[in-house]
C-alpha positions in Angstrom: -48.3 -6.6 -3.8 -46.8 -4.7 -6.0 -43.7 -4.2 -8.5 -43.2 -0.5 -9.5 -40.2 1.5 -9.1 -40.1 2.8 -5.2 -42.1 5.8 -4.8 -44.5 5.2 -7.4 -47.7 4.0 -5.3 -47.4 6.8 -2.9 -47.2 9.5 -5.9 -50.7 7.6 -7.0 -51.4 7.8 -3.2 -51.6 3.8 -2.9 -48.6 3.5 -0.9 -48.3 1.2 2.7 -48.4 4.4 4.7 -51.6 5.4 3.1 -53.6 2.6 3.0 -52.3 1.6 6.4 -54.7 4.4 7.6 -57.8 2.9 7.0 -56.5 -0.8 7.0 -54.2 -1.3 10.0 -54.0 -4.8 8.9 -52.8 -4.4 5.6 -50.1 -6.6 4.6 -48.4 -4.8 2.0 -45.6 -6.2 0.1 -43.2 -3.9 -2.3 -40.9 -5.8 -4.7 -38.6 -3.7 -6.7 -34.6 -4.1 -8.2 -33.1 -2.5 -5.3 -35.5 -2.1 -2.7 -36.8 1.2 -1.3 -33.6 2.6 0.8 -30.4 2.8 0.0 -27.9 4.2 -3.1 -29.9 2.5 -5.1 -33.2 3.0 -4.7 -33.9 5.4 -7.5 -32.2 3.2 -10.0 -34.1 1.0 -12.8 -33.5 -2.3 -13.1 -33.9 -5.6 -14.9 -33.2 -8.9 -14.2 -29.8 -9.0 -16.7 -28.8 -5.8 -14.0 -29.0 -7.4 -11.1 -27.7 -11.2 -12.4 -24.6 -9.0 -13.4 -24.5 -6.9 -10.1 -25.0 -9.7 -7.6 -22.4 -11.7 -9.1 -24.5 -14.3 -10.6 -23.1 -13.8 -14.4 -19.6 -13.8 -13.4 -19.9 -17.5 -12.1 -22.0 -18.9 -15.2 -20.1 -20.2 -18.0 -16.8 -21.8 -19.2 -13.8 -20.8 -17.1 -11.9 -20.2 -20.6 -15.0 -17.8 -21.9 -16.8 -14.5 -21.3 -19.6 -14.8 -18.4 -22.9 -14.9 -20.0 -26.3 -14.8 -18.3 -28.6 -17.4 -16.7 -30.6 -18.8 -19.3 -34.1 -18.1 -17.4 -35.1 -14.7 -15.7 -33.8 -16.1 -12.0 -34.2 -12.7 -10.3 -37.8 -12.1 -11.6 -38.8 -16.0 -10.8 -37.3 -16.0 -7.3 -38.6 -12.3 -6.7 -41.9 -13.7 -7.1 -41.2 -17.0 -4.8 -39.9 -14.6 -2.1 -42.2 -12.3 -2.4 -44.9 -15.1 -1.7 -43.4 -16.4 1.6 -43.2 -12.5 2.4 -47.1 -12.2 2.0 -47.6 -15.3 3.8 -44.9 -14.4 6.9 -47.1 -11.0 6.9 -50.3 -12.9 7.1 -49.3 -15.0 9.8 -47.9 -11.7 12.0 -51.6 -10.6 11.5 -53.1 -14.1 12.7 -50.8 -13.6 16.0 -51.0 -10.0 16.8 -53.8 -7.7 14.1 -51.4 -5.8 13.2 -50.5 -5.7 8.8 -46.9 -4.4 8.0 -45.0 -3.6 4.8 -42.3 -5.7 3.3 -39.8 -4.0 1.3 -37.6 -6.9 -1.2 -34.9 -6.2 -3.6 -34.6 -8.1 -6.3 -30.7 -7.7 -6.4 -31.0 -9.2 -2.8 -32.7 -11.9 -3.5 -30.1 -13.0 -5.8 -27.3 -12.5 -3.3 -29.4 -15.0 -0.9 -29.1 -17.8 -3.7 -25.2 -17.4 -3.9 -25.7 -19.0 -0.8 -21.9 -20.8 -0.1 -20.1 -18.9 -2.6 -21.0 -15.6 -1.8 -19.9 -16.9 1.9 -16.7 -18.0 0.8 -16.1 -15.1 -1.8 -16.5 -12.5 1.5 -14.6 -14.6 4.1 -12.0 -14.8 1.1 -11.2 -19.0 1.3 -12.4 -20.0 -1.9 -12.0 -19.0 -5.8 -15.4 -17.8 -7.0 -14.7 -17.9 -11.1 -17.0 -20.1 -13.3 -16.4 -23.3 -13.2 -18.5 -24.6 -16.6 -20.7 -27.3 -16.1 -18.9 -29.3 -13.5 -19.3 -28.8 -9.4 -17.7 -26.6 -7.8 -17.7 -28.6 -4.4 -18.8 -32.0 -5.5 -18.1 -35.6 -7.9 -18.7 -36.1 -10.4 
């Protein structure tokens, strides 16, 4: 496992692809802000970054004040709880077949997967997604 910035273990020559080489069975597991591919990949993150880009600020709060952040580091605590099952789905692909793989997680989409419903309804456009304070948004009381 590890948490650098992508392409930092294969400058060090520790990378998946390396390693791999010698250990075919290598489960190798990369946790970063915004994964290895994409626009995003060379940019640094922290967990205020990505509650802000994945949404997560703009629905915490009063609905009469400014969005503030979670109170806890969610990204970097769920990062690490994904990141686990990850290791663990890799380990079990080895059990069934030898073969190790690398696993590539975002932080930013790891807080996209715990909008869960509201990030459904926000992109299929049926429901308001604004803060809602400290009552429900689908439930009494």
């Amino acid at each position: 496992m590890e948490n650098f910035r992508p392409g930092v273990m294969a400058r060090l020559g520790l990378d998946h692809e390396t390693l791999a080489v010698r250990r075919p069975g290598l489960v190798f597991c990369s946790l970063s802000g915004f994964g290895a591919t994409g626009p995003l990949q060379d940019k640094i993150s922290f967990d205020l970054v990505n509650q802000a880009m994945a949404g997560m600020i703009e629905l915490t709060g009063d609905t009469d004040e400014r969005p503030v952040r979670i109170g806890v580091p969610i990204g970097d605590v769920a990062g690490g709880l994904y990141l686990a099952v990850a290791v663990l789905a890799g380990l079990a692909g080895r059990r069934r077949d030898g073969q190790g793989c690398w696993v590539d997680l975002a932080l930013h989409d790891v807080l996209i997967g715990l909008l869960s419903d509201v990030a459904q309804r926000h992109f299929l456009g049926e429901a308001d997604t604004t803060r809602t304070g400290s009552r429900a948004r689908d439930a009494a009381p």
